[in-house]
MIMILUM-681409 format. One line per field, with one value per atom (N, C-alpha, C): residue number from 1; atom name; x, y, z. Coordinates in Angstrom, 2 decimals, padded with zeros to 5 digits. Example, Ala and Ser with C-alpha at 12.3 -4.5 7.8 and 13.67 -1.06 7.14 Angstrom:
! residues 2
k <- c(1  1  1  2  2  2)
a <- c(N  CA  C  N  CA  C)
c1 <- c(013.19  012.30  013.20  012.85  013.67  012.90)
c2 <- c(-005.69  -004.50  -003.30  -002.25  -001.06  000.03)
c3 <- c(007.80  007.80  007.80  007.08  007.14  007.87)
END
This chain:
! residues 85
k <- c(1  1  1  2  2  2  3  3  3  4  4  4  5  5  5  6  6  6  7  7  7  8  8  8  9  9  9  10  10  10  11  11  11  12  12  12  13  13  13  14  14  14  15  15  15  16  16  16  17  17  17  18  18  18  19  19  19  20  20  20  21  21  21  22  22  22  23  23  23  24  24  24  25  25  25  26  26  26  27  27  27  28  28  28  29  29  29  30  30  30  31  31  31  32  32  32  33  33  33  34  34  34  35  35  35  36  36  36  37  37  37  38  38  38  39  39  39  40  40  40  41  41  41  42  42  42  43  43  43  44  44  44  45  45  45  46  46  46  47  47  47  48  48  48  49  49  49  50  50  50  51  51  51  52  52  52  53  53  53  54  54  54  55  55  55  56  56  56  57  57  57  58  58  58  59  59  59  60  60  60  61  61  61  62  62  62  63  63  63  64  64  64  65  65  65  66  66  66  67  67  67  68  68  68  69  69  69  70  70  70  71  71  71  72  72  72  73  73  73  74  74  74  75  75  75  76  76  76  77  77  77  78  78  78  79  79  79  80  80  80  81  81  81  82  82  82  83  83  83  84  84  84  85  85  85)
a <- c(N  CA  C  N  CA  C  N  CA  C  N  CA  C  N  CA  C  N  CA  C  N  CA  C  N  CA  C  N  CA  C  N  CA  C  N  CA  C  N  CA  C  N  CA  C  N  CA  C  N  CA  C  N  CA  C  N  CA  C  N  CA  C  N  CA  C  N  CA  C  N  CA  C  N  CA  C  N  CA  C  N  CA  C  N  CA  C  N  CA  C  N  CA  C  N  CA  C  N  CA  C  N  CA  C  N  CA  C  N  CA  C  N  CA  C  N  CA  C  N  CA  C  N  CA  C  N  CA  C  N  CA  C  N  CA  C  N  CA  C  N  CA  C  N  CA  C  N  CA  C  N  CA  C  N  CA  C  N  CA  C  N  CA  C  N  CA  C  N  CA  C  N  CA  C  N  CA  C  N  CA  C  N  CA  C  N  CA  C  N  CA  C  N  CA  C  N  CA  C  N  CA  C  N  CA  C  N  CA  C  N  CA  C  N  CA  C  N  CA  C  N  CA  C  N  CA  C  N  CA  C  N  CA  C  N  CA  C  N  CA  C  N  CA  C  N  CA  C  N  CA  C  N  CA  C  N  CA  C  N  CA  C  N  CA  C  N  CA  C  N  CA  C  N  CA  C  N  CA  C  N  CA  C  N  CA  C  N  CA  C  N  CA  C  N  CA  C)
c1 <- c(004.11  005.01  006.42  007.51  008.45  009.42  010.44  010.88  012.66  013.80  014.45  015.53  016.43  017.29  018.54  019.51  021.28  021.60  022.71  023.22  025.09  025.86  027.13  027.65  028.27  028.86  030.65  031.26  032.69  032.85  033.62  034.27  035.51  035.35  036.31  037.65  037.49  038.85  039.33  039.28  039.66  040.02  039.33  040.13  041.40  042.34  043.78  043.25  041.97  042.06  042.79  042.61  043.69  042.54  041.71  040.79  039.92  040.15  039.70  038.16  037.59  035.99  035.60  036.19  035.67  035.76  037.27  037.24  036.44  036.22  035.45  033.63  033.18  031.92  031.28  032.21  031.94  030.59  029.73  028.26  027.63  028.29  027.90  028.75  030.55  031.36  032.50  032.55  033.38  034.46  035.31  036.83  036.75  037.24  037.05  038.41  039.00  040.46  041.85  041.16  042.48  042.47  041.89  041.24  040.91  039.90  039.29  038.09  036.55  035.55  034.62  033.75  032.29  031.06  030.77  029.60  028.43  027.65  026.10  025.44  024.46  023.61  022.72  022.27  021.01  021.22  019.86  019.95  020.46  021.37  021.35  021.00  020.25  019.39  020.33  019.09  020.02  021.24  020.60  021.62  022.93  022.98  024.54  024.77  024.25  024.96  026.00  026.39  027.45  028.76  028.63  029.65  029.81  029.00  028.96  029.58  029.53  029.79  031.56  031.84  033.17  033.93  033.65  034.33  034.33  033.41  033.44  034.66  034.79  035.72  036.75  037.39  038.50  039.08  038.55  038.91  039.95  041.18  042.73  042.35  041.51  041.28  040.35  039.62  037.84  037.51  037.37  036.45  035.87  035.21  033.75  032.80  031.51  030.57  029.01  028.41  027.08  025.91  025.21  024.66  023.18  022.45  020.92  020.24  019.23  018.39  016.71  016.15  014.59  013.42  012.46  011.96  010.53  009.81  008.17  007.61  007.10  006.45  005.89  005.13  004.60  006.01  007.19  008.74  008.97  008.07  008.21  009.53  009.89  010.68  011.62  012.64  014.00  015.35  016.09  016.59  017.60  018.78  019.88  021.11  021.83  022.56  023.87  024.70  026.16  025.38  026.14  025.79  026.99  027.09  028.38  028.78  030.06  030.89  031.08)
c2 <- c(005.06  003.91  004.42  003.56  004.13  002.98  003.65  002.74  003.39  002.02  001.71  001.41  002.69  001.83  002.22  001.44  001.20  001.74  002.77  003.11  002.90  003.04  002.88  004.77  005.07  006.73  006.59  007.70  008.02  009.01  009.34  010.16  010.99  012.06  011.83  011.98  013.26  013.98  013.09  011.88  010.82  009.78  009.48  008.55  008.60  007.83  007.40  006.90  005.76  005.61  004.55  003.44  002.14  001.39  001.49  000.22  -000.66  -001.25  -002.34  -002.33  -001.13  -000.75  -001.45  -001.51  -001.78  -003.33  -003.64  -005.03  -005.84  -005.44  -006.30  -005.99  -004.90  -004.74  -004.12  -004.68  -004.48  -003.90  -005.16  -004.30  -002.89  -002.36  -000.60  000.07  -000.52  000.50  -000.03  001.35  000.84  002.78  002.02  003.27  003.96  005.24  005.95  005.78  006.93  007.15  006.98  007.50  007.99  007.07  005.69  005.03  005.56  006.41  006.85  005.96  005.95  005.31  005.80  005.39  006.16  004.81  005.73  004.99  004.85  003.41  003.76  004.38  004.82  005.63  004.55  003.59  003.17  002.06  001.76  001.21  -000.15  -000.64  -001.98  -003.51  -004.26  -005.56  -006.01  -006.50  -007.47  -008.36  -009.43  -010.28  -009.40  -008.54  -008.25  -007.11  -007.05  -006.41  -006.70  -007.94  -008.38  -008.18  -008.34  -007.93  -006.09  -005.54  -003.89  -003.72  -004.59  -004.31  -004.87  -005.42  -006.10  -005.18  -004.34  -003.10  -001.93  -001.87  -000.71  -000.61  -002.21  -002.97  -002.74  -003.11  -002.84  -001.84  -000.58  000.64  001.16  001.19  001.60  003.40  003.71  005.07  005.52  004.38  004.73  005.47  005.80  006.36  006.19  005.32  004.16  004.43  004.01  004.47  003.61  003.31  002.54  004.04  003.83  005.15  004.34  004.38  004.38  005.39  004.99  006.54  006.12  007.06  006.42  007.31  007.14  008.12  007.66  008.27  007.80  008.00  007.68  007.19  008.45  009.23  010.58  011.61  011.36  011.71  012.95  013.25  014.43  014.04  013.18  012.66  012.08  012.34  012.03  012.08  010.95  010.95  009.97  010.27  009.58  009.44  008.45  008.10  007.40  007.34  006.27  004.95  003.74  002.34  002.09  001.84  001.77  000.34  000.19  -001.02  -001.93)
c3 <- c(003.97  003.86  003.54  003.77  003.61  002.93  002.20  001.13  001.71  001.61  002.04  000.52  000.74  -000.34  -000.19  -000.21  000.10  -000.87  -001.12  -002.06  -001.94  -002.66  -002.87  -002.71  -001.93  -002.47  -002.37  -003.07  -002.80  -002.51  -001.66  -001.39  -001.93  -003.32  -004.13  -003.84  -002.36  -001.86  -001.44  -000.96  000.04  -000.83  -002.18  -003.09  -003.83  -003.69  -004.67  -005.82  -006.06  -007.17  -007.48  -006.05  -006.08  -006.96  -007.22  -007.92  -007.56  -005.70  -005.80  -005.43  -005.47  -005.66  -006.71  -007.89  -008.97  -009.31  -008.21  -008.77  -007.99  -006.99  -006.10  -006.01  -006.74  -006.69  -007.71  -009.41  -010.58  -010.89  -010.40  -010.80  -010.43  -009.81  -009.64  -009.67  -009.68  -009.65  -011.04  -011.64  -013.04  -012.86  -013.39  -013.42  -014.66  -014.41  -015.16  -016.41  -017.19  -017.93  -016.98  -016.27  -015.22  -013.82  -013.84  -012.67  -011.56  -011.74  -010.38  -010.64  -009.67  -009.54  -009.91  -010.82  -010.88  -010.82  -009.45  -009.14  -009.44  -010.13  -010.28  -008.63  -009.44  -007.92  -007.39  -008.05  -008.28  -006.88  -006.27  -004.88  -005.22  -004.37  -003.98  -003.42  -004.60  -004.26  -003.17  -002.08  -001.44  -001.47  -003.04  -002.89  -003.27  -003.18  -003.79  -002.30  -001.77  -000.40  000.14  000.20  000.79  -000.36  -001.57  -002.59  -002.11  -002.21  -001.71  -000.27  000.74  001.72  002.16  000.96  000.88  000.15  -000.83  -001.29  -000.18  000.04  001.33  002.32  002.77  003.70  003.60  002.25  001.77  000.95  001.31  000.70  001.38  000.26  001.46  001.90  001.37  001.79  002.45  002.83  003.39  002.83  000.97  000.67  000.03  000.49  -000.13  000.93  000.62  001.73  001.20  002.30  001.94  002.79  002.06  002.76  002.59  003.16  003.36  003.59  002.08  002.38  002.30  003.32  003.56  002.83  002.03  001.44  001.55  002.05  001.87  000.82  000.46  -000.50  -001.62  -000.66  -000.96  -001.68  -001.43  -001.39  -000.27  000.67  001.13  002.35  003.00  004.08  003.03  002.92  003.28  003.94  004.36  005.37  005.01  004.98  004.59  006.02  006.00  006.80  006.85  007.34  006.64  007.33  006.70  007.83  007.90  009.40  010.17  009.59  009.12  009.02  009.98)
END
């Protein structure tokens, strides 16, 4: 069986550190001292996909990223991927 889970990533070289990761998709992304982003890792429930997929959107740097990663069960297969915007 295989298990399906969305994650949030950044890209750090590619971030300024404008913020609006955090303002727009609070629940996994919170700023650091210096406002850069630190992201929870932890997969993304549905209902909040669309909040995740609206930070992604609006990243003046594209460096936000939804990544899907597939892992069976056993953990021996994994397989990660970007999801295209």
């Amino acid at each position: 069986m295989v298990r399906r889970k969305i994650t949030v990533v950044v890209d750090p070289t590619m971030c300024d550190g404008h913020g609006v990761c955090a303002e727009l998709f609070p629940e996994r992304v919170r700023m650091d001292p210096w406002g850069y982003p630190i992201v929870d890792s932890e997969d993304i429930p549905m209902q909040l996909f669309e909040h995740a997929q609206r930070a992604v959107d609006a990243c003046p740097r594209l460096a936000l990223h939804l990544v899907e990663r597939r892992q069976s069960t056993g953990g021996a297969d994994r397989k990660a991927r970007h999801l295209a915007s």
